[in-house]
Legacy VTK file of the C-alpha trace (Angstrom):
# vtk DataFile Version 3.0
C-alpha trace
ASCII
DATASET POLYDATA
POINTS 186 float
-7.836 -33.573 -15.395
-10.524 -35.381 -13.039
-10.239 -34.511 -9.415
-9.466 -38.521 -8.468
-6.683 -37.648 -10.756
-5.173 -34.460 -9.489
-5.481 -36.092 -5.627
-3.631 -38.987 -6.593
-1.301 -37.235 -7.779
-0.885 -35.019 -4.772
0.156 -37.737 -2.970
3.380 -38.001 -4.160
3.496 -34.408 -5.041
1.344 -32.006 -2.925
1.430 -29.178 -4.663
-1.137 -30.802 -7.010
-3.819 -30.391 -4.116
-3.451 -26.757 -4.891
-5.949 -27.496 -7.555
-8.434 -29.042 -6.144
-8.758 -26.008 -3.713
-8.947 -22.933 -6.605
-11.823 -25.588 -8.305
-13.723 -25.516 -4.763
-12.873 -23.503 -2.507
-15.528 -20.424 -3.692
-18.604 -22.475 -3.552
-17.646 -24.446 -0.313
-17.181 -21.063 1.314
-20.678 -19.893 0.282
-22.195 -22.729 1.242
-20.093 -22.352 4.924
-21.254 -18.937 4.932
-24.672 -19.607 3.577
-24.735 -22.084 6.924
-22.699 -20.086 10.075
-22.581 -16.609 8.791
-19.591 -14.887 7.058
-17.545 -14.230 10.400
-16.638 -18.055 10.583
-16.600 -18.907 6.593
-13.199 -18.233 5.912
-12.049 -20.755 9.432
-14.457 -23.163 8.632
-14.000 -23.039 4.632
-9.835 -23.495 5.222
-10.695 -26.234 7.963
-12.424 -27.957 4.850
-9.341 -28.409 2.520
-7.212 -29.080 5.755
-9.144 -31.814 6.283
-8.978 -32.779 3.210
-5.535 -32.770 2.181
-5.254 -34.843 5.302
-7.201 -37.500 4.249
-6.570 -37.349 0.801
-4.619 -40.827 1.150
-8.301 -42.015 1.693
-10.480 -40.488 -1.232
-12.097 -43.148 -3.178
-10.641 -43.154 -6.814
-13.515 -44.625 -8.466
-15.173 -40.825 -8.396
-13.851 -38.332 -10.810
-15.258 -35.434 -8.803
-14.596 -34.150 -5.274
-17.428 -31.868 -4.833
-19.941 -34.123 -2.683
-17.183 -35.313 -0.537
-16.137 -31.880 -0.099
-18.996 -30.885 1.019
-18.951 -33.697 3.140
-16.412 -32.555 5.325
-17.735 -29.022 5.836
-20.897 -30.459 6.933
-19.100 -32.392 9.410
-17.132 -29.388 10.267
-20.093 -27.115 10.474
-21.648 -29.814 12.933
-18.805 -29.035 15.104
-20.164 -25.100 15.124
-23.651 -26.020 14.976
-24.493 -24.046 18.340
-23.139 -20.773 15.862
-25.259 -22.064 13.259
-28.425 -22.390 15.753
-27.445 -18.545 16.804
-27.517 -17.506 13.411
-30.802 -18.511 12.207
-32.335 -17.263 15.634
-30.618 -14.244 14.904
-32.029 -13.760 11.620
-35.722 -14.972 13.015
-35.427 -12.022 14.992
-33.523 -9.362 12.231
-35.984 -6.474 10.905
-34.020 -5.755 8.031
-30.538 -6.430 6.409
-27.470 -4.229 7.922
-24.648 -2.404 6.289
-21.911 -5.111 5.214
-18.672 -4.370 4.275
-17.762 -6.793 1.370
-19.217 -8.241 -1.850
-18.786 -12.237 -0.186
-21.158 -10.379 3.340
-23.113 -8.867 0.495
-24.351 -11.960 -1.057
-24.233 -13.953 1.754
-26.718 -11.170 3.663
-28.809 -10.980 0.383
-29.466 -14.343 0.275
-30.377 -14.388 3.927
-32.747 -11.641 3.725
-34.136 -13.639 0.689
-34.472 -16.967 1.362
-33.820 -17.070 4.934
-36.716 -15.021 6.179
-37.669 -15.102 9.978
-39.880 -17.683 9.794
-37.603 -19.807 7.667
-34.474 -19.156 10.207
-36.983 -20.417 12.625
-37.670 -23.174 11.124
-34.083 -24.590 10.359
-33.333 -23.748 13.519
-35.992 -26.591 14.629
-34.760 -29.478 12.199
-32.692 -32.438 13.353
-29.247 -31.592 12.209
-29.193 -34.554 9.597
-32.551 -33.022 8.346
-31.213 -29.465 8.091
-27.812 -31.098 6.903
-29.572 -32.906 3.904
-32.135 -29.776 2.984
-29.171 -27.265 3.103
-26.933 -29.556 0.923
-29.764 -29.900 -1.464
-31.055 -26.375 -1.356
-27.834 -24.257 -0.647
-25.142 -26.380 -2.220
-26.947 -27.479 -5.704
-26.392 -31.318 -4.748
-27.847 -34.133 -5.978
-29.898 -36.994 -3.518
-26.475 -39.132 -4.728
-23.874 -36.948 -4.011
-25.740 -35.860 -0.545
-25.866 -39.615 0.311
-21.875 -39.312 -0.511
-21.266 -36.277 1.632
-23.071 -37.383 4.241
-21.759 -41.391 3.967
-25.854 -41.825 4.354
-27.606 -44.364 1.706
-29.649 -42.631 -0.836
-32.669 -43.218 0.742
-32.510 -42.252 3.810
-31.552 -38.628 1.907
-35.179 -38.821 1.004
-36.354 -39.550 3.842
-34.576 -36.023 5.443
-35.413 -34.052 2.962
-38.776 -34.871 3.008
-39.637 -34.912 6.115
-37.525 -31.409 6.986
-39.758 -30.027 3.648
-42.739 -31.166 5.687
-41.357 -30.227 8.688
-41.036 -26.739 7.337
-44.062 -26.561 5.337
-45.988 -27.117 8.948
-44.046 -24.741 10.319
-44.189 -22.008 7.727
-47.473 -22.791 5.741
-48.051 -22.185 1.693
-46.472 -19.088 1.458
-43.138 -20.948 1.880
-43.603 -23.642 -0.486
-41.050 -21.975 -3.193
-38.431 -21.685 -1.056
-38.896 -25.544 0.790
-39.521 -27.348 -2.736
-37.089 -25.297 -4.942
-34.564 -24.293 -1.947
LINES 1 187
186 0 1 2 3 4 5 6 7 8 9 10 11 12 13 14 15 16 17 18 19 20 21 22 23 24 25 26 27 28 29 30 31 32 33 34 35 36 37 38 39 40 41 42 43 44 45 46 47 48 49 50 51 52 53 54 55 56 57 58 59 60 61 62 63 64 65 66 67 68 69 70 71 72 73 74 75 76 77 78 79 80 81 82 83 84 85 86 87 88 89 90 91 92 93 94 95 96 97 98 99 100 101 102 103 104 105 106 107 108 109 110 111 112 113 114 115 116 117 118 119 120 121 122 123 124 125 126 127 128 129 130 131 132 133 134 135 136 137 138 139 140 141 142 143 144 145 146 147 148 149 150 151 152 153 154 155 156 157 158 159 160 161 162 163 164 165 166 167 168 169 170 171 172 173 174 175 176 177 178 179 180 181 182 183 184 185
């Protein structure tokens, strides 16, 4: 079954949306986490299927899959923490070396920050506009296509371009050639 399926269906019956949240929810709470940290992942990842069982009434049919506009509405809802998300990558601009975490999901999430997100990088983000940053991360962190970030995002297609390149130049200034793997290939 599509997801435009299963969420039309959830209208009359909601236990259908049920689906829609085992297909998703795992990858929108790394990409949460990948964003504010793993303290507010599991808030801000529930917020996201609130939301959208909420405004499920107004998904557009015509798209079998729900992933961009999911991702659409944690962006929005990680705009509304963005001060935690600013605090983060400061945080991590300043971090020596990784800590002791607790569970597999603070594991990854601290692995992938020591990887990709090193000092300089943290820096960096923390500089971008947040519909720069927004764009890059959804790119870079969430696997998404320029199409499905313009969905997300409710942005045309090119203006996705536009961010990402000029947050990839942004950060290429900022950073210099070392960091071209991580900017180009997220």
């Amino acid at each position: 079954m599509t997801d435009a399926s299963i969420i039309e269906r959830s209208l009359r019956e909601t236990d259908w949306f049920s689906m829609i949240f085992d297909r998703y929810f795992p990858v929108i709470h790394r990409y949460v986490a990948a964003r504010l940290g793993p303290g507010p992942a599991d808030d801000v990842a529930a917020e996201t299927f609130l939301a959208a069982f909420d405004q499920r009434h107004r998904y557009d049919l015509a798209f079998d899959d729900a992933r961009a506009w999911l991702y659409g509405i944690a962006t929005n809802l990680i705009g509304r923490h963005r001060r935690s998300e600013i605090r983060l990558y400061r945080a991590l601009s300043r971090a020596a070396g990784p800590d002791d975490v607790a569970s597999h999901d603070d594991r990854v999430v601290e692995r992938v920050s020591a990887e990709r997100l090193s000092p300089e990088l943290a820096r960096g983000l923390a500089a971008l506009s947040k519909g720069d940053r927004d764009a890059l991360l959804l790119v870079a962190c969430a696997q998404l296509s320029y199409a499905e970030v313009a969905r997300a995002l409710n942005i045309p297609i090119g203006t996705v371009g536009s961010r990402i390149n000029r947050a990839r130049r942004r950060l290429r200034t900022t950073l210099g050639p070392t960091a071209r793997e991580v900017i180009d290939h997220g």
